[in-house]
PABA-586179 format. One line per 5 residues: number of its first residue (from 1); their letters; for each residue x, y, z of C-alpha. Coordinates in steps of 0.2 Angstrom, whole numbers, always signed. Example, Ala and Ser with C-alpha at 12.3 -4.5 7.8 and 13.67 -1.06 7.14 Angstrom:
1) AS) +62:-22:+39; +68:-5:+36
END
This chain:
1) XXXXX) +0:+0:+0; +15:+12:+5; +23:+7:-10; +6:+12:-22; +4:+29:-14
6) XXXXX) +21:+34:-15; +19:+31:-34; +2:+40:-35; +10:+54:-25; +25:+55:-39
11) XXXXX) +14:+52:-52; +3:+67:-47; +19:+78:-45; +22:+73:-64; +7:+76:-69
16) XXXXX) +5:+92:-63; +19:+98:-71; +19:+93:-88; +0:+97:-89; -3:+114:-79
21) XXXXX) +14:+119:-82; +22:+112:-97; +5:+114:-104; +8:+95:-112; -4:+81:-114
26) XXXXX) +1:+67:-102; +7:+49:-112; -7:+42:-100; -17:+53:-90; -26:+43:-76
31) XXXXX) -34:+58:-70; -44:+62:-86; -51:+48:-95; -57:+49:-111; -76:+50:-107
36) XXXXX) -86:+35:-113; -99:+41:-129; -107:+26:-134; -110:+35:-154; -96:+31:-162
41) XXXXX) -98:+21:-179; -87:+18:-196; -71:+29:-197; -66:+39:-214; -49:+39:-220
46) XXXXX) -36:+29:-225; -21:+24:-216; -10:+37:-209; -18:+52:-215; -28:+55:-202
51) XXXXX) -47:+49:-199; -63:+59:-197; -77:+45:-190; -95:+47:-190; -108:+40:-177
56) XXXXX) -120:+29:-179; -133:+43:-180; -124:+51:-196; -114:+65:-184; -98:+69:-187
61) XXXXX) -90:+66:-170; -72:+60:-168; -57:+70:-177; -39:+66:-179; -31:+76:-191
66) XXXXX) -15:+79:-181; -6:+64:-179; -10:+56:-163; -20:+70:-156; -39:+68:-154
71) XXXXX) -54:+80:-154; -72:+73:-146; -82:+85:-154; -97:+82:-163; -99:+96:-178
76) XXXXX) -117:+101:-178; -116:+110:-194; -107:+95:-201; -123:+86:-211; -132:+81:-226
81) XXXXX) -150:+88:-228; -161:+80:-242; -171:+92:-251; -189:+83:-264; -197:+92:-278
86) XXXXX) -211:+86:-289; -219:+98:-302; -208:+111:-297; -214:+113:-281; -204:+108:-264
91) XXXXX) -213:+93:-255; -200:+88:-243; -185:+97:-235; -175:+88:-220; -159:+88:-210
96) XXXXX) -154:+68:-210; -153:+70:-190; -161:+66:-177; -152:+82:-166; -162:+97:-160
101) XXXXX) -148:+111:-160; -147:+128:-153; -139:+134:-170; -145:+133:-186; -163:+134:-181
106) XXXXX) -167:+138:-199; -166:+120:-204; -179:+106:-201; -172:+97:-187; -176:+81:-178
111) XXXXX) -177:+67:-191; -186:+53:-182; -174:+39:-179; -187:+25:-182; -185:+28:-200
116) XXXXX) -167:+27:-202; -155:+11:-199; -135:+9:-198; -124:-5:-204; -107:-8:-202
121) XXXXX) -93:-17:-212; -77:-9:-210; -70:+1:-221; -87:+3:-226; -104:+7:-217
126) XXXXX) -123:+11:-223; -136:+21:-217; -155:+21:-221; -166:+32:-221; -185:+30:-225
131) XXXXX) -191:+45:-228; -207:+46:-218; -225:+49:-230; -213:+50:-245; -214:+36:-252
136) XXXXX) -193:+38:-254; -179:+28:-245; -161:+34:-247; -147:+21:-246; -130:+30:-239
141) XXXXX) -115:+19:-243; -98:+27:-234; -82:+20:-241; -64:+22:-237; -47:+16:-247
146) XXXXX) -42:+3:-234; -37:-12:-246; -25:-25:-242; -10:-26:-249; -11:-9:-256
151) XXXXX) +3:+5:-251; -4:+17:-260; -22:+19:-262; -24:+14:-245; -13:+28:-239
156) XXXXX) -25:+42:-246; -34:+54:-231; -52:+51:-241; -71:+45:-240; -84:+44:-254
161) XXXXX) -104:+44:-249; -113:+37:-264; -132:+42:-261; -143:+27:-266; -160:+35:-270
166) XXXXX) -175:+23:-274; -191:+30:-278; -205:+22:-274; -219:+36:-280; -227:+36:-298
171) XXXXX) -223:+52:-304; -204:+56:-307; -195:+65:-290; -182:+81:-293; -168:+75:-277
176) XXXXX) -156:+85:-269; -142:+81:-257; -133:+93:-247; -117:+91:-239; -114:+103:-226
181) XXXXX) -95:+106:-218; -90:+120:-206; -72:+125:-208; -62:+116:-194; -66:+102:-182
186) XXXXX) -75:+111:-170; -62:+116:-157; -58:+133:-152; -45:+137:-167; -59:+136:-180
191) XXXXX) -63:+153:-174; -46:+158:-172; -47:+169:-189; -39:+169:-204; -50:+154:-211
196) XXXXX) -57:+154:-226; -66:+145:-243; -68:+145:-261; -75:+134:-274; -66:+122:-285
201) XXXXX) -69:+110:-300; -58:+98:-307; -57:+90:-324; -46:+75:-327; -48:+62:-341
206) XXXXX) -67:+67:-345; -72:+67:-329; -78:+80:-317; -78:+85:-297; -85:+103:-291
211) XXXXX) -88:+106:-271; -79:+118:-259; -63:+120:-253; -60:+125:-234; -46:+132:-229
216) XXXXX) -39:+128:-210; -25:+141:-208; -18:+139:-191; +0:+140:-186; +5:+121:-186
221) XXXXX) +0:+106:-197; -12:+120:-206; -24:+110:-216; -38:+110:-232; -56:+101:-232
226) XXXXX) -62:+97:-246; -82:+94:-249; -87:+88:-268; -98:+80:-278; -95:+70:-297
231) XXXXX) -103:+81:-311; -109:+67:-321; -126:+65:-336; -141:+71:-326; -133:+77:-310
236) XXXXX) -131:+95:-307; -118:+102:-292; -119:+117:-284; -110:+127:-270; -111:+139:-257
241) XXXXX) -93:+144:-253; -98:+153:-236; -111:+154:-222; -112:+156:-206; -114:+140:-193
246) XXXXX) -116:+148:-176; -131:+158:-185; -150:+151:-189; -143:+146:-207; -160:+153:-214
251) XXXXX) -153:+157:-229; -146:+142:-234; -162:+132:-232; -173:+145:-240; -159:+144:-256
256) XXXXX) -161:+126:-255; -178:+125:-253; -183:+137:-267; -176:+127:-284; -165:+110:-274
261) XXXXX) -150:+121:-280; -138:+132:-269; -133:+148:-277; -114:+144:-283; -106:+161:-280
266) XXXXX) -88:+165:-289; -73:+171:-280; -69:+165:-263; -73:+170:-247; -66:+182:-236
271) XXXXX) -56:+177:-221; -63:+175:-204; -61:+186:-190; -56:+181:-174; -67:+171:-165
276) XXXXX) -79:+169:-181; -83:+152:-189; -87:+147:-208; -96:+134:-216; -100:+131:-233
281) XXXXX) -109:+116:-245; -111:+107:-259; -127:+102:-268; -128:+88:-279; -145:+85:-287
286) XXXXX) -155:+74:-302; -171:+67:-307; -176:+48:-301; -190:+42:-315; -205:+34:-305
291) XXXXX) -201:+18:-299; -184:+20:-303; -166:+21:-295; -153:+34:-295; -136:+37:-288
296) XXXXX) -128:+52:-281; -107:+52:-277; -101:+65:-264; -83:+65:-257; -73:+73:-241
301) XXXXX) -56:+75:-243; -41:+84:-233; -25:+86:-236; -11:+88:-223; +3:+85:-231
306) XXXXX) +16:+91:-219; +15:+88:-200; +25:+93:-186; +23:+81:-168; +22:+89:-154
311) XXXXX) +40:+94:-151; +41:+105:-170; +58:+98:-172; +58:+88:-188; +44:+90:-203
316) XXXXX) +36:+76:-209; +29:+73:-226; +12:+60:-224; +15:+45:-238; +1:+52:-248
321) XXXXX) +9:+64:-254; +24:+54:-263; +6:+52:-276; -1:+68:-273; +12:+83:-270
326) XXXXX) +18:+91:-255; +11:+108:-256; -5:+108:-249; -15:+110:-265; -18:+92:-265
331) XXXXX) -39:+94:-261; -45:+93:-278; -35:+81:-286; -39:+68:-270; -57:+71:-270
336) XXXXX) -56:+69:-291; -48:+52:-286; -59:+48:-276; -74:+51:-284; -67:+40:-301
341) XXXXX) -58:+27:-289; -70:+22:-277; -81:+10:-287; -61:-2:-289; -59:+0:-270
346) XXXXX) -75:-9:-267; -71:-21:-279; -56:-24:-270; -62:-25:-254; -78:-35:-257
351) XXXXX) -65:-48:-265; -54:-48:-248; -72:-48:-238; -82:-60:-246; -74:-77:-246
356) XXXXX) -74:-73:-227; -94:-67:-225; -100:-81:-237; -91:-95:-224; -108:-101:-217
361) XXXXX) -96:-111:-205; -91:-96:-197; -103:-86:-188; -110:-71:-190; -103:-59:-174
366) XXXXX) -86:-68:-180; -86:-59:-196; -94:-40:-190; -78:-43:-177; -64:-47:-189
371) XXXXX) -66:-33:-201; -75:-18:-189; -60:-21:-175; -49:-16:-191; -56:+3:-189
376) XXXXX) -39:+4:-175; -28:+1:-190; -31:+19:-197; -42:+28:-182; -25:+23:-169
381) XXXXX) -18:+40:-171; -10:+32:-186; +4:+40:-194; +12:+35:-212; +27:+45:-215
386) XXXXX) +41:+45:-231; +60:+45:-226; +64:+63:-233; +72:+60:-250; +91:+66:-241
391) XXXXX) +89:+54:-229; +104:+41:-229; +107:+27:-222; +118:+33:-207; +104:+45:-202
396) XXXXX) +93:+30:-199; +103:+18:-191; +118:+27:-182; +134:+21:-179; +126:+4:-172
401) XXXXX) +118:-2:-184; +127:-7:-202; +122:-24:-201; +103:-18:-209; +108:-18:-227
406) XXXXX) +89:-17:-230; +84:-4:-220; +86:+10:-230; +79:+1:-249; +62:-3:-237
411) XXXXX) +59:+14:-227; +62:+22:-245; +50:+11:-255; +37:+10:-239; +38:+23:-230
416) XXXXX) +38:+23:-209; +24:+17:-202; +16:+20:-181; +2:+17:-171; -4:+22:-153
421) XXXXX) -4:+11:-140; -22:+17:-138; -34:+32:-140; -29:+35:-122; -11:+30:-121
426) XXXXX) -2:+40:-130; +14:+30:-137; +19:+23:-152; +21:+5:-159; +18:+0:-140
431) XXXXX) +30:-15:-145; +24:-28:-129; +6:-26:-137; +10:-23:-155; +14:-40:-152
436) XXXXX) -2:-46:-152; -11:-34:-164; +3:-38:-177; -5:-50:-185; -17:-40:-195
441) XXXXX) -1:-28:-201; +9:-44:-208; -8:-52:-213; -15:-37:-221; +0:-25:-226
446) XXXXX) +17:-35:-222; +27:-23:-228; +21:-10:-216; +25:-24:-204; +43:-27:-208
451) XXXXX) +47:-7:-210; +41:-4:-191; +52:-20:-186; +65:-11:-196; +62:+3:-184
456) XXXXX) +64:-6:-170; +80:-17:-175; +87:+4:-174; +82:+7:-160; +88:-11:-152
461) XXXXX) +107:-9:-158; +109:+10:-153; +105:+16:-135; +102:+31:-127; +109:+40:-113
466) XXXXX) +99:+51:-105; +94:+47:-87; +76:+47:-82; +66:+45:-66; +54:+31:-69
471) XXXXX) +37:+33:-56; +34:+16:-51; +50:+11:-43; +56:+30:-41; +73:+28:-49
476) XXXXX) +83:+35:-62; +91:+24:-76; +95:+27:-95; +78:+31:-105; +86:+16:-117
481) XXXXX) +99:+2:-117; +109:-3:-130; +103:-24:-135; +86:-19:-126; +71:-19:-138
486) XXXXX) +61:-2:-132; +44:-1:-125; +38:+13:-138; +44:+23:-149; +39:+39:-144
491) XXXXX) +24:+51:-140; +16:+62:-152; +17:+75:-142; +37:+76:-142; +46:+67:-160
496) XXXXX) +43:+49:-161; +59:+39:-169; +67:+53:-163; +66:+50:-144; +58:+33:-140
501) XXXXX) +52:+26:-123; +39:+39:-119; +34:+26:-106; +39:+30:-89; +29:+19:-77
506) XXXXX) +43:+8:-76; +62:+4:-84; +57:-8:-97; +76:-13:-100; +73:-25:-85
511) XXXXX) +55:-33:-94; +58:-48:-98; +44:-48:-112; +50:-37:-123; +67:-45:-134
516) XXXXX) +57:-60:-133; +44:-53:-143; +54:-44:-155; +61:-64:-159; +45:-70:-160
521) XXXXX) +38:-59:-174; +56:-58:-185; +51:-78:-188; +31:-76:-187; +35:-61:-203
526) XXXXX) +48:-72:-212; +37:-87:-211; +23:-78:-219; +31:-66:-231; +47:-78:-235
531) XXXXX) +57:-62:-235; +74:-69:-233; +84:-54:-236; +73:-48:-222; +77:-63:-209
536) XXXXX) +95:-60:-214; +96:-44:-210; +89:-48:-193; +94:-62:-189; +111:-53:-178
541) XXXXX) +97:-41:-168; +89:-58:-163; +104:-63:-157; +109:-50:-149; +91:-48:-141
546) XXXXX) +93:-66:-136; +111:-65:-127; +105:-48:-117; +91:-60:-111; +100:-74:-106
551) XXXXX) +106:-63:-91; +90:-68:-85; +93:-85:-83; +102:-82:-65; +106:-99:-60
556) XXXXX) +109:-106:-79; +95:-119:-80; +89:-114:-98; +73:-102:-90; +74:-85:-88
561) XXXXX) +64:-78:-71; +57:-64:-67; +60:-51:-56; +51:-49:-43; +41:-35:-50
566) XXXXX) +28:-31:-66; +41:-34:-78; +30:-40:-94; +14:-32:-102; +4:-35:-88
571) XXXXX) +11:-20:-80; +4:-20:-61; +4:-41:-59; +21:-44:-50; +28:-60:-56
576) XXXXX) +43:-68:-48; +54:-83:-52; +50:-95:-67; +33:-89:-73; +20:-98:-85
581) XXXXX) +18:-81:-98; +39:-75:-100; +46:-93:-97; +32:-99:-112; +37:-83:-123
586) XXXXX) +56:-88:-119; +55:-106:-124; +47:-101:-140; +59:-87:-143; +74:-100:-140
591) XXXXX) +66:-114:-153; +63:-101:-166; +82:-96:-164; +85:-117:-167; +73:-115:-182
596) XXXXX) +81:-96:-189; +101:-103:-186; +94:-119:-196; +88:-109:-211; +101:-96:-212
601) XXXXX) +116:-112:-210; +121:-108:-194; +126:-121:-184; +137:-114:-170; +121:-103:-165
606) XXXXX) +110:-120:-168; +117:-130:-157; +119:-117:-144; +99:-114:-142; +96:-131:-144
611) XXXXX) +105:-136:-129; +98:-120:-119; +79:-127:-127; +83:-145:-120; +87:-139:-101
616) XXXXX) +75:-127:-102; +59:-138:-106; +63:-148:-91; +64:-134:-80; +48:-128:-86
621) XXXXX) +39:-143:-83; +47:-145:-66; +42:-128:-58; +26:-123:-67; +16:-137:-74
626) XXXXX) +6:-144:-60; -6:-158:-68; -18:-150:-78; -11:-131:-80; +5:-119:-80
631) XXXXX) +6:-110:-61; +9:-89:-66; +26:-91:-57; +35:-104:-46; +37:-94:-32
636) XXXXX) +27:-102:-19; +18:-87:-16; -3:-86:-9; -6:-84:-29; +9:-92:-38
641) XXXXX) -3:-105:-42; -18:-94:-51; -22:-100:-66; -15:-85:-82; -28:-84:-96
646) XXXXX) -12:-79:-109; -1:-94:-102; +0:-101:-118; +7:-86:-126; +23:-93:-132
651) XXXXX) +10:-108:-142; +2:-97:-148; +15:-90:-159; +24:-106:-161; +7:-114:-169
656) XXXXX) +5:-100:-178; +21:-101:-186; +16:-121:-189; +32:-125:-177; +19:-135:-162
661) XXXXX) +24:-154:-168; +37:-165:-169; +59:-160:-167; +50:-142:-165; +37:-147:-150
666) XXXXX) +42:-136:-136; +26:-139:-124; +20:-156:-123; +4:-156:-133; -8:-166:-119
671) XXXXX) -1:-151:-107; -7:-139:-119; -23:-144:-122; -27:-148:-105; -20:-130:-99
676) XXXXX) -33:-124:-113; -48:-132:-106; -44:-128:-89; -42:-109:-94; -59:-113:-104
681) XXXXX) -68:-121:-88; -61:-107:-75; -57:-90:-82; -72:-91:-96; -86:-104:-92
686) XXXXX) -82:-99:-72; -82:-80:-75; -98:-69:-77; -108:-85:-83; -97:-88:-98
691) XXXXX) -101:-71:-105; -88:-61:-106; -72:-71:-112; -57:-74:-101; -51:-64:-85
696) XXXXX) -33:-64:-82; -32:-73:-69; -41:-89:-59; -36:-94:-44; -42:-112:-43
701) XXXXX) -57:-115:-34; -65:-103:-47; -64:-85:-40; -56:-72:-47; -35:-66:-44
706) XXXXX) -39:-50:-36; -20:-49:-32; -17:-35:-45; -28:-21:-52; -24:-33:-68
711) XXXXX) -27:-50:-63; -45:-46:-62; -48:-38:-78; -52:-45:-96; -42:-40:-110
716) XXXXX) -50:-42:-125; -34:-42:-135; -27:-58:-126; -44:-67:-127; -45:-64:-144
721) XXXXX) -26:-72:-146; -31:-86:-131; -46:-90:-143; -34:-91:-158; -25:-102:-148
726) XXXXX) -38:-114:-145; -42:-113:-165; -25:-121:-164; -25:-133:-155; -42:-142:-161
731) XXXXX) -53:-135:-145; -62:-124:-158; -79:-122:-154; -71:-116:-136; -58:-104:-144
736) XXXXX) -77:-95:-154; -85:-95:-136; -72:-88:-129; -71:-71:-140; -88:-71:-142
741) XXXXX) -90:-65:-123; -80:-52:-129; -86:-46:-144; -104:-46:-137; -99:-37:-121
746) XXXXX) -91:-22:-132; -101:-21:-146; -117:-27:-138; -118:-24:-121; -109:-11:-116
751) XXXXX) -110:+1:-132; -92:+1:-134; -91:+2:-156; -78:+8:-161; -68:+9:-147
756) XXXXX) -63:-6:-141; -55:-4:-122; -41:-13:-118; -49:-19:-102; -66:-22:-93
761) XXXXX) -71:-30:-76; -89:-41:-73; -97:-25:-66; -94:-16:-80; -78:-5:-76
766) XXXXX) -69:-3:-93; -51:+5:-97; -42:+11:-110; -54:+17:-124; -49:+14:-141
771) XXXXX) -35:-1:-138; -23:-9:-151; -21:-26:-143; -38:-30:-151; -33:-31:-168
776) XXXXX) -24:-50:-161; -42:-57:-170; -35:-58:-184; -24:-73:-177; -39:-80:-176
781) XXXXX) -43:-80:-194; -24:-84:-195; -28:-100:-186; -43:-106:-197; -32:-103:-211
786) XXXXX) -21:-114:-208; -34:-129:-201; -42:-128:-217; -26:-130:-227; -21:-145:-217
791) XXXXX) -39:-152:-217; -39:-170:-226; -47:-166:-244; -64:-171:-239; -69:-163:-223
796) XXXXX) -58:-146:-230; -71:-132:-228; -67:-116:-241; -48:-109:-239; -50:-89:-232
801) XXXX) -39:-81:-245; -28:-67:-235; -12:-67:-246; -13:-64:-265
END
């Protein structure tokens, strides 16, 4: 107790200073959470451009334009309004909503939300609306560029809404839909002045785009919105470049309401004023024959080419912009792409998807899971950077690191590539839970996978000296070790790559986790991508990874133990002696060194791990395995013997990789399986009814570990990779039950789309908003992969295609 004040009293101190003083955001600030909304639907936006999501309602509600850093605000002005006219006449004029603002009381609030229904599918979503006593229903399909495999495309900061109209009436309906967009995101510098608008049209190839252009012209990271439509046979666009959004908005909605047409004024607008805000809209417009079906194509685009982090040290240019120019006049040509591109991103993505969604042996919450936990790969404060084009080698990898030939060809052709650990926690390529949601990256985009682990490798082999008080244990040590893999690289808010370990609850050179990981995934990414220039290049990091570790190994058994202390991912569960989860990730991190010495020829470092794997095993066995599971740790303490959801961590990757049987059997298979079901019987079937997948820790008589603020908790990301696990190992109608609990209990229960957390307890106390450690679901669809390919030819159900 002594101990976990002193800490809060340090942590206070710090955070007082860096937020009240400094005026900085805090990495993780555990005295202002992220306040739950339960709104939040589809994102827009590709990957690393920044996203822009809409709720479930329509509204436009979350906003990160600069990297990392997010806004919470919903736009009210931010809208489409539908505007009918038959025989010339008006007959129907409504704001798609279901708000009641205090602005804009002009417009025809208050759509009823009986009418209108939501769909999800990311990188797609649809909304409904059944226009009431119309006789109309309007179909609105949101699209953005998030393909597999595709590094160029997918980079693009872009969405397209194609309006579906179906008309239902006998007599033919003049239809109008207007996209609305105030200039900004809805903090305080949209009225900081100096913002402005003008129209644009862009012709390319016989095909045209008008709309708007809003100029965002604040000091930093200034920044262009784009709002257009397709000019196309039978569809009209119009514009009005400037109104007022803190005002009734009378004017727009009697222009609209007059012909289904905005005015389309020349010239562009003036600049705001201090403390003045602007808006403006696009119109697009055609007639729908009785009976008959129509389609309208609007876009948003925004272009932010050049970011600073939070520091303002280095610029950054965004990877679009190696297609699309640098200069900040990019708006019009990406919404022109967009508009032309869209209908070969769908075609794309429905190739990808469909194989999956037409499995009738998979079920249905399975699927909506796979794809819509994707949102994290573009909505994590995701940045996608190009290596400036003087950037050479010995820039990127100091004087340490000449042994990564490759490094530079990759970052140059693929640019860098991070993601937050979470919407709350504010650090980069988090690398102890980056290794579970890796496997949508090297599954989905491997190239972006392998340039981040080209990243890391620099970090690995240089080290940095500056000391640092860490608030857990209250002592100062170097921020980074030289052979230590890092815990981050680095918080928006200062200049990631730059300066890494933004972390400071704890001095990760002494995790035990960490190099471990960095192993694990060099021979997961080879054995999936084959990339052998790649394994070579890493293959003298592993090791020298490995041979920091082995200090570990205090009395030379062949295990590593830990420290008395939170030394892993689970971050505030002490764990001492041989444990179940580092000793597993070690094991499998020693037999894939066996396995990467065997490919690359060499047999000095074969032999080596070979022998440390033999003594190793029979330590394991002796201290942890006690009959039916793995104790978490062999210190003999009142919970040594609690039973560890993620125990089988190190299987996990070792199946996955297809290295579980035979020479390459590490943990006996009937230990396995047994350790599985008794996971399945305690920690899922034992916990909340079965509903809610997996806590972290059992003790054995079925109550909860409630030795740690952690051992308590579920975390979706480790039940999704425990479930993957069970896929594995044949137990697979326990491995779906498992993460459905999950699935159900976000999603479902408690309104959490979205936004995954990275933790929640039975009485419905959640942590974490908007978590990366999810993503590990798609190691599930990893592990049905691979139990399809090995079925015999008979029973083999239909192959998931992931890899062209």
């Amino acid at each position: 107790l002594l101990s976990y004040l002193s800490f809060l009293y340090r942590y206070f101190r710090w955070w007082y200073k860096k937020t009240r003083i400094e005026k900085k955001s805090a990495f993780i600030d555990l005295l202002c959470a992220v306040p739950l909304q339960q709104i939040y639907g589809c994102p827009l936006g590709g990957i690393g451009g920044g996203t822009i999501t809409r709720g479930w309602r329509g509204e436009f509600c979350r906003w990160q334009l600069n990297p990392g850093i997010y806004h919470y605000e919903t736009v009210i002005a931010d809208q489409f309004t539908v505007c009918l006219r038959c025989k010339g006449q008006t007959v129907y004029q409504q704001v798609l909503s279901v708000e009641r603002p205090s602005t804009l009381q002009g417009w025809n609030w208050g759509y009823c939300g009986h009418y209108a229904f939501y769909h999800a599918l990311y990188p797609r979503a649809w909304m409904v609306y059944e226009l009431p006593g119309q006789n109309v229903v309007l179909t609105c399909r949101q699209v953005s560029p998030v393909i597999p495999h595709d590094y160029k495309d997918s980079s693009l900061p872009v969405g397209v809404f194609i309006w579906e109209v179906e008309n239902g009436r006998d007599e033919d309906v003049d239809v109008s839909i207007m996209f609305s967009l105030q200039n900004g995101t809805g903090t305080k510098e949209d009225r900081s002045g100096g913002h402005w608008n003008e129209p644009f049209a862009f012709e390319k190839e016989g095909e045209r785009v008008a709309g708007v252009l809003l100029h965002h012209c604040t000091r930093v990271n200034p920044f262009t919105l784009a709002i257009s439509a397709r000019e196309k046979a039978g569809t009209g666009v119009t514009h009005l470049t400037a109104f007022n959004p803190a005002g009734s908005g009378r004017e727009v909605w009697q222009d609209l309401l007059q012909d289904g047409r905005l005015d389309s004024p020349a010239g562009e607008s003036r600049p705001t004023e201090k403390g003045e805000v602007t808006a403006a809209a696009v119109c697009a417009s055609c007639r729908v024959p009785a009976q008959g079906h129509r389609t309208l194509e609007l876009a948003l685009a925004w272009d932010m080419p050049r970011v600073h982090f939070g520091s303002k040290e280095k610029l950054h240019f965004r990877r679009y912009t190696r297609f699309f120019g640098s200069r900040g006049d990019a708006a019009p040509a990406l919404s022109h792409h967009a508009l032309t591109h869209y209908e070969e991103w769908e075609r794309k993505i429905e190739a990808w998807q469909k194989p999956i969604l037409e499995n009738s042996q998979l079920p249905s919450w399975y699927k909506s899971a796979l794809f819509n936990e994707l949102y994290f790969m573009t909505d994590g404060g995701t940045i996608w950077v190009e290596l400036p084009p003087d950037c050479c080698a010995e820039d990127l990898r100091g004087p340490a690191g000449a042994g990564l030939s490759h490094l530079l060809p990759v970052l140059r052709e693929y640019g860098r590539f991070a993601y937050l650990e979470g919407q709350e926690y504010r650090m980069y390529n988090t690398y102890d839970v980056h290794f579970y949601a890796s496997f949508a990256l090297v599954m989905l985009w491997p190239k972006l996978q392998i340039s981040l682990q080209y990243d890391i490798a620099v970090t690995v082999v240089n080290e940095d000296v500056q000391p640092r008080q860490y608030l857990m244990c209250g002592q100062t040590a170097q921020v980074k070790l030289k052979n230590v893999v890092p815990h981050d690289i680095g918080d928006p808010g200062d200049e990631p790559w730059q300066r890494v370990n933004a972390y400071l609850m704890h001095d990760t050179a002494d995790w035990k986790d960490l190099n471990l990981k960095f192993v694990l995934q060099v021979y997961r990414d080879y054995c999936l991508t084959q990339d052998s220039v790649y394994l070579r290049d890493m293959w003298p990091v592993c090791q020298a990874v490995m041979e920091s570790e082995l200090k570990f190994d205090t009395d030379n058994d062949g295990l590593i133990e830990n420290g008395g202390f939170a030394d892993q991912t689970y971050d505030a569960w002490v764990v001492n002696g041989a444990s179940a989860y580092c000793g597993g990730l070690w094991l499998a991190a020693v037999c894939m060194m066996c396995k990467m010495a065997e490919v690359l020829g060499d047999a000095e470092i074969q032999q080596k791990y070979t022998d440390i794997l033999g003594k190793g095993k029979e330590a394991f066995e002796r201290m942890l395995w006690n009959g039916k599971y793995y104790n978490y740790d062999s210190s003999g303490s009142d919970t040594s013997s609690s039973i560890m959801s993620d125990q089988c961590a190190g299987q996990w990757f070792l199946g996955a990789c297809g290295l579980d049987q035979g020479e390459f059997e590490v943990f006996p298979k009937s230990h396995v399986v047994s350790a599985l079901k008794t996971i399945f019987e305690k920690n899922v079937m034992s916990f909340a009814g079965g509903t809610m997948g997996a806590v972290n820790g059992m003790r054995p008589n079925g109550v909860p570990d409630t030795s740690s603020v952690q051992s308590d908790e579920v975390w979706i990301g480790v039940v999704y990779a425990l479930a993957a696990t069970m896929i594995q190992e044949g137990l697979v109608d326990e491995g779906f039950h498992t993460a459905e609990g999950c699935y159900r209990t976000v999603w479902e229960r408690l309104g959490m789309a979205f936004q995954t957390p990275e933790a929640y307890r039975e009485k419905k106390v959640y942590r974490s908003l908007a978590y990366m450690r999810p993503l590990s679901i798609w190691s599930m669809q990893l592990a049905l992969e691979r139990r399809a390919s090995q079925a015999p030819a008979p029973m083999q159900s239909p192959q998931v295609p992931i890899h062209p």
